[in-house]
C-alpha positions as MATLAB code, in Angstrom:
seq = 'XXXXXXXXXXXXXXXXXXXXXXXXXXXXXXXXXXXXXXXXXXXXXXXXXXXXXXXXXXXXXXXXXXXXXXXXXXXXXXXXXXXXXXXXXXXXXXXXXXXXXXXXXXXXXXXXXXXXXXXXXXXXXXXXXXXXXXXXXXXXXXXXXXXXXXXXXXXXXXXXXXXXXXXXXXXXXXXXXXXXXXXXXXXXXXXXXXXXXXXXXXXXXXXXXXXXXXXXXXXXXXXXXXXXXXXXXXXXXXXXXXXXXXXXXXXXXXXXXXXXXXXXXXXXXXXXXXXXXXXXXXXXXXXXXXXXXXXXXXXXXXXXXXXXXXXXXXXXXXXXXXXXXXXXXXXXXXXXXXXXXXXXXXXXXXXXXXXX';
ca = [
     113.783   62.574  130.534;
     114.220   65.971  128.398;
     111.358   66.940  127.004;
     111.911   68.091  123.051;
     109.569   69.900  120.732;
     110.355   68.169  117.609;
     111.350   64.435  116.530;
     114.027   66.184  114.533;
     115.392   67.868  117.971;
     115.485   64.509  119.972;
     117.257   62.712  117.332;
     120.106   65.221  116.707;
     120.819   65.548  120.668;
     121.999   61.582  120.407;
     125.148   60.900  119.231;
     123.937   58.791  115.673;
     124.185   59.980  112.389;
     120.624   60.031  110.661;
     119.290   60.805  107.588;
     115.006   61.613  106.931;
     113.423   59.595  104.175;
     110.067   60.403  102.694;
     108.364   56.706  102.217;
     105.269   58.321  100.373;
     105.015   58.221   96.701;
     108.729   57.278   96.684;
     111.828   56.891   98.464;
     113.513   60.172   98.468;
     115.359   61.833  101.302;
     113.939   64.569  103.280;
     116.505   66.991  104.654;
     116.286   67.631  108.606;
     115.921   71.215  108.627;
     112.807   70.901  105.956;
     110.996   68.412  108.307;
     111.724   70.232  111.179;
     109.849   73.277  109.504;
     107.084   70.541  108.946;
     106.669   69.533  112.683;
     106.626   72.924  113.979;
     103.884   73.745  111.523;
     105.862   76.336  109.429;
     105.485   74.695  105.741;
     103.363   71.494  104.760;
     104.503   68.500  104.169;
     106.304   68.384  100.532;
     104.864   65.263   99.176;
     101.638   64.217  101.386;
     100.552   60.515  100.356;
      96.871   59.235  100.987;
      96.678   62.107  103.805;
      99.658   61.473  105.630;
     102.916   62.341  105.994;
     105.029   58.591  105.296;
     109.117   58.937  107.091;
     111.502   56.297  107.411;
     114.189   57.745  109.939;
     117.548   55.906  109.734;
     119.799   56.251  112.759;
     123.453   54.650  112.818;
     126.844   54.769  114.333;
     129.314   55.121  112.559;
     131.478   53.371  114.125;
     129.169   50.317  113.851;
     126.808   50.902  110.789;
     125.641   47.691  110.823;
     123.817   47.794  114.077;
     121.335   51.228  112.374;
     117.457   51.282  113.779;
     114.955   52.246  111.578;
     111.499   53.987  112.748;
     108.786   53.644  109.714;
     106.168   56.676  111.011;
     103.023   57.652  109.338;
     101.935   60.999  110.595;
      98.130   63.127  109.813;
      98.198   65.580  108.046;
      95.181   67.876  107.732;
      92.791   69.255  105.030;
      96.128   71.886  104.375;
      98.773   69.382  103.996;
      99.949   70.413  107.314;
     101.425   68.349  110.271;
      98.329   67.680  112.893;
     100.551   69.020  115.799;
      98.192   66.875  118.198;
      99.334   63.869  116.952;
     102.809   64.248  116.608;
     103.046   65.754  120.201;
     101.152   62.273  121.141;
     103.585   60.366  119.383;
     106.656   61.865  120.816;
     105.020   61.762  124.165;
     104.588   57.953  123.389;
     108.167   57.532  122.274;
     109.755   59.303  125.287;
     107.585   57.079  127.619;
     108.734   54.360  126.201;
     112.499   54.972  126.539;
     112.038   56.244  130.345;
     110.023   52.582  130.630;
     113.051   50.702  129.520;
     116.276   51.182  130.281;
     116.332   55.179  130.197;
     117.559   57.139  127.280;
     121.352   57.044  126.847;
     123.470   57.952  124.181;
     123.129   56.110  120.862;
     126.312   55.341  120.441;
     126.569   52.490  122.758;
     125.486   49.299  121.459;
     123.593   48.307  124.134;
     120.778   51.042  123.678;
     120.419   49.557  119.880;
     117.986   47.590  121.240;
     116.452   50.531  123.308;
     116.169   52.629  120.566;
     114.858   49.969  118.081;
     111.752   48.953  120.316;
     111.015   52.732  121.500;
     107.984   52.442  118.590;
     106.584   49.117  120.222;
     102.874   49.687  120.062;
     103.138   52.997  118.543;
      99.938   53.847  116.518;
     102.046   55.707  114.336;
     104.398   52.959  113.059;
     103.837   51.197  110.069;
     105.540   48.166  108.171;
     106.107   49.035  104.262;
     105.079   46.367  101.677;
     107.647   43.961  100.241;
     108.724   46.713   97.501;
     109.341   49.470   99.678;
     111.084   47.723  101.926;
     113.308   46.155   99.697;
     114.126   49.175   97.956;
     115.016   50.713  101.060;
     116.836   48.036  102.483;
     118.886   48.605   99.353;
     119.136   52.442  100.387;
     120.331   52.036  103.872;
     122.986   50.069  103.215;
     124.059   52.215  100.216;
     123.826   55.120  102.928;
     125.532   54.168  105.705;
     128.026   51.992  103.217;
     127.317   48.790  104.218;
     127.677   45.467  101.566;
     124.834   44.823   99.326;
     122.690   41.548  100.207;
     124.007   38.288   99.019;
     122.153   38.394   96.589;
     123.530   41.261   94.414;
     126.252   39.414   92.741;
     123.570   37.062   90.886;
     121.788   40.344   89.590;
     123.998   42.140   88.701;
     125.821   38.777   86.649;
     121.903   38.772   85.068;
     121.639   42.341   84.162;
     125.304   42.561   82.635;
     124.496   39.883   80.211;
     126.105   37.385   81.607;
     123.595   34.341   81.903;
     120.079   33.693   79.796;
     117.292   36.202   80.422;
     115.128   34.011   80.549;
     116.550   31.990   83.760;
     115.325   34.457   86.208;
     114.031   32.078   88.510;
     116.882   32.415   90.812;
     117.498   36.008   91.222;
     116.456   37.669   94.426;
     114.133   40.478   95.048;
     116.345   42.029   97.063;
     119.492   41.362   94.760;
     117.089   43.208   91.843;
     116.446   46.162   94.439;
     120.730   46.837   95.226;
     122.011   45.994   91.776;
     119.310   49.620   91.165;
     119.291   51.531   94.199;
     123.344   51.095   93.369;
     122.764   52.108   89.829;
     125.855   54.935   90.054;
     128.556   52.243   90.895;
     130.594   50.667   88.005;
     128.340   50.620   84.584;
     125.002   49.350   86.665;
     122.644   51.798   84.970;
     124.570   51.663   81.174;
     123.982   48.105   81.649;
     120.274   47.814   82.680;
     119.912   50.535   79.741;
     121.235   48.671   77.109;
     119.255   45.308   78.184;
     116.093   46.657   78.984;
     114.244   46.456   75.749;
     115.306   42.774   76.180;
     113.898   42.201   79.893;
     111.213   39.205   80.313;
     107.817   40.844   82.227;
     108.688   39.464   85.673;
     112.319   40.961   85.724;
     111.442   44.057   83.734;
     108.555   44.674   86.283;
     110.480   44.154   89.851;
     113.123   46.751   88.077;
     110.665   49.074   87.616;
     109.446   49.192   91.027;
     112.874   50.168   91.932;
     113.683   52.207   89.345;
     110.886   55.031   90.596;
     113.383   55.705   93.565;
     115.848   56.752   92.053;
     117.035   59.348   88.800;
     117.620   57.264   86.202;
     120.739   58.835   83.576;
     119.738   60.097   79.944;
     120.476   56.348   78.703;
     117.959   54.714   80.939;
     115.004   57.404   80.650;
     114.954   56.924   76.996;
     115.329   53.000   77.253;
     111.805   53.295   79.836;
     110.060   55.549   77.783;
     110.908   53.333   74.512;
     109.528   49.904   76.053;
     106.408   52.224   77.251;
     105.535   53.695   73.875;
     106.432   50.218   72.529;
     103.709   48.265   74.706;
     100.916   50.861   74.712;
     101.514   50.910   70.792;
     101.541   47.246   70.540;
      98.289   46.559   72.858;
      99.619   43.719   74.244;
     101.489   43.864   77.606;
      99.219   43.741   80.253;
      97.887   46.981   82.600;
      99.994   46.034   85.292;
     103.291   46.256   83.355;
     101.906   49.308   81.976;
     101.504   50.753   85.515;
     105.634   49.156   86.583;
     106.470   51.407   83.498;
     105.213   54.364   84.075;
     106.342   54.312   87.943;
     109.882   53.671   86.250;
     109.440   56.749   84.142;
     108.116   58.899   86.920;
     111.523   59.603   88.064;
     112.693   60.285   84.102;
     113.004   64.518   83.685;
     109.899   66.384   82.766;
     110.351   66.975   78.671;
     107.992   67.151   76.142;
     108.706   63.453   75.084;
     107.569   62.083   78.611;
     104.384   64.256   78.596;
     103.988   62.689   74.508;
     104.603   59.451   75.864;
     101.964   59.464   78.958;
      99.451   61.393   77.101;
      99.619   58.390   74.549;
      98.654   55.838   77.199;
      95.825   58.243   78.656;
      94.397   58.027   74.840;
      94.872   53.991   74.512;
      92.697   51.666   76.430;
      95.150   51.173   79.231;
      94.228   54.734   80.184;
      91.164   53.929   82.031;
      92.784   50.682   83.641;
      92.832   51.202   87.799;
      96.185   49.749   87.595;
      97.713   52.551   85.204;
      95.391   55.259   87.197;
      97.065   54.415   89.836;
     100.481   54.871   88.965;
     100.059   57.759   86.970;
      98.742   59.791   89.752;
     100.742   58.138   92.429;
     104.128   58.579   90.939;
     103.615   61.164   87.926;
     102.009   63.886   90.572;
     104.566   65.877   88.769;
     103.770   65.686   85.417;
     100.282   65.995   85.779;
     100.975   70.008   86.786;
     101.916   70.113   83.016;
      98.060   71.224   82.102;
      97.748   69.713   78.423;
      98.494   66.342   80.363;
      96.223   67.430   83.595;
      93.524   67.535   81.136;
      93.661   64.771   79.052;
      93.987   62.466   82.885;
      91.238   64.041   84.330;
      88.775   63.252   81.173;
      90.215   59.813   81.044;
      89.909   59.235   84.489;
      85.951   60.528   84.346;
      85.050   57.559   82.363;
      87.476   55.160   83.742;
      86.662   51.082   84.014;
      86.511   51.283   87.867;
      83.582   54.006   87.924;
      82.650   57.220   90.261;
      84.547   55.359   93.705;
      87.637   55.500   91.812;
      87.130   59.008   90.307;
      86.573   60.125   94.083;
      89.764   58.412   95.604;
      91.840   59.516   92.941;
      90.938   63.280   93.650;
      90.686   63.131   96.929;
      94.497   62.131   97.360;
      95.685   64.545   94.096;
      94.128   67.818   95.654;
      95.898   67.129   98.696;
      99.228   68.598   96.796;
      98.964   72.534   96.466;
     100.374   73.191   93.127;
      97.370   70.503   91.630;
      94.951   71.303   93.242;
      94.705   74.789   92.125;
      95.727   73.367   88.755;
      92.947   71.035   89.165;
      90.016   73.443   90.323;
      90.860   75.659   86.845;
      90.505   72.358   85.027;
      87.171   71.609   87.020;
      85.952   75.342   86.373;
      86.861   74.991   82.688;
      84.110   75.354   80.166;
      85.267   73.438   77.723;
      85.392   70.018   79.691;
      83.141   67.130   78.633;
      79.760   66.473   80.068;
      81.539   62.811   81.402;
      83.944   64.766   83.743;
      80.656   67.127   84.880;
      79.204   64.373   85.710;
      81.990   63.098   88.055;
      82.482   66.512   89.301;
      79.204   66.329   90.291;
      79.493   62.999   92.008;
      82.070   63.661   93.847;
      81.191   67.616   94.940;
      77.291   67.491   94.403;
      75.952   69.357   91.566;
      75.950   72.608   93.346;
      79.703   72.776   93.195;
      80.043   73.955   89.713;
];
């Protein structure tokens, strides 16, 4: 068995085509020469999640796409945002052994060392299994990517979102159906569709798009149509938190203009602001807008006096100064003399009282 400094190097020496998907806040893809920089400790991870660097690596032949493997790895990261190069040399160590323990490492391309190749993680500490959503949504991505069919269940969605049956008989339409008819938003009028319908959407359908909608860049059309049915329900009162929280992971994607800071300053200012469930997704998915520092502001003072208490403050922070750009942002905000004695107070409960 070679032995190979990087995951990145081992992968390119077989004979698949691959592509590098971050799995963290979204599903975005990562480009093989950027993590490659990350595993040989050169640049930190882009977008760390929860401490950890989240990859879904996608290998395939192209000569049968259908027959990909798919390694879900969660990797530590430390205090930096850096790659802990102890524990990806473990895990590569792990992964090699495991190929030499089975029927030896061969080239990718032949079908029988799918198999090989899909078990190599078997008892990997580093593997993980994404929630429903995720997976879904990149379900719906690999098959776009290596140009496979959509699910079976794409048809009915996409008959649903077009206008062509009662929106309120979603009973029948499948997750997964919801997750291509997105992910495949550029094909035929997908996204002018979804656009023009979704001020019309029922919660349970207007919620599972949303989920899917944060994955990819939703057109001009679509960004206003999101932010609309946001300002509408924070204005109204009446949707609940949760939908709240689907929209705003659906506008997370939407460009960074003054209307989308307007729009998620307004629900930072309404009572859904100090809801866990729209805390959550703001600083989850909007990471991005909250370097804006108007908007930085008004989230952190929010978030000091938000319905879930100091636990929530602390977890919040903990994961949002774990991206360089904030937390710099975020230590000027802490420093700032100006800020209410609420956010000193959770400051202090977080740092200790001695930090300011």
């Amino acid at each position: 068995m070679a032995h190979f400094d990087t995951l990145t190097d081992f992968i390119r020496q077989t004979e698949a085509q691959f592509r590098i998907f971050d799995m963290g806040r979204c599903i975005s893809k990562l480009s093989p020469d950027t993590f490659r920089k990350v595993e040989l400790g050169q640049i930190p991870f882009p977008k760390p999640f929860l401490h950890q660097a989240w990859i879904a690596i996608l290998m395939w032949n192209p000569k049968q796409a259908s027959e990909n493997v798919v390694w879900f790895l969660k990797l530590p990261l430390d205090e930096q945002g850096f790659l802990v190069q102890a524990a990806r040399d473990d895990f590569l160590n792990r992964l090699l052994q495991n190929l030499t323990n089975s029927m030896g490492k061969g080239p990718l391309d032949q079908p029988t060392d799918a198999t090989e190749y899909r078990d190599a993680l078997k008892d990997n500490p580093f593997s993980f299994t994404p929630d429903q959503e995720k997976m879904a949504a990149f379900h719906a991505t690999a098959t776009l990517t290596t140009r496979q069919p959509a699910s079976s269940f794409y048809d009915g969605a996409k008959q649903y979102f077009h206008g062509k049956a009662d929106l309120n008989h979603w009973d029948s339409l499948g997750y997964q159906g919801i997750a291509d008819y997105v992910i495949r938003h550029q094909q035929g009028n997908n996204e002018d569709k979804l656009a023009e319908i979704f001020s019309q959407l029922p919660d349970t359908p207007l919620e599972a798009c949303c989920t899917f909608i944060e994955h990819i860049q939703p057109s001009t059309s679509l960004s206003e149509a999101i932010r609309l049915r946001l300002d509408n329900g924070v204005a109204e009162g009446k949707v609940s938190a949760n939908q709240i929280g689907a929209l705003i992971r659906a506008i997370s994607q939407c460009p960074e203009d003054e209307q989308k800071i307007a729009v998620l300053t307004r629900v930072l200012q309404s009572p859904y602001g100090k809801q866990a469930e729209v805390i959550a997704a703001l600083a989850s998915r909007c990471w991005a807008s909250l370097q804006y520092p108007e908007l930085l502001q008004q989230f952190l003072e929010t978030l000091a006096v938000n319905d879930a208490g100091q636990a929530c403050f602390n977890r919040v922070m903990a994961d949002l100064m774990f991206i360089p750009t904030l937390r710099a942002l975020t230590l000027q905000q802490f420093r700032a003399t100006d800020r209410s004695e609420a956010l000193s107070r959770a400051i202090g409960g977080m740092f200790g009282d001695g930090f300011l």
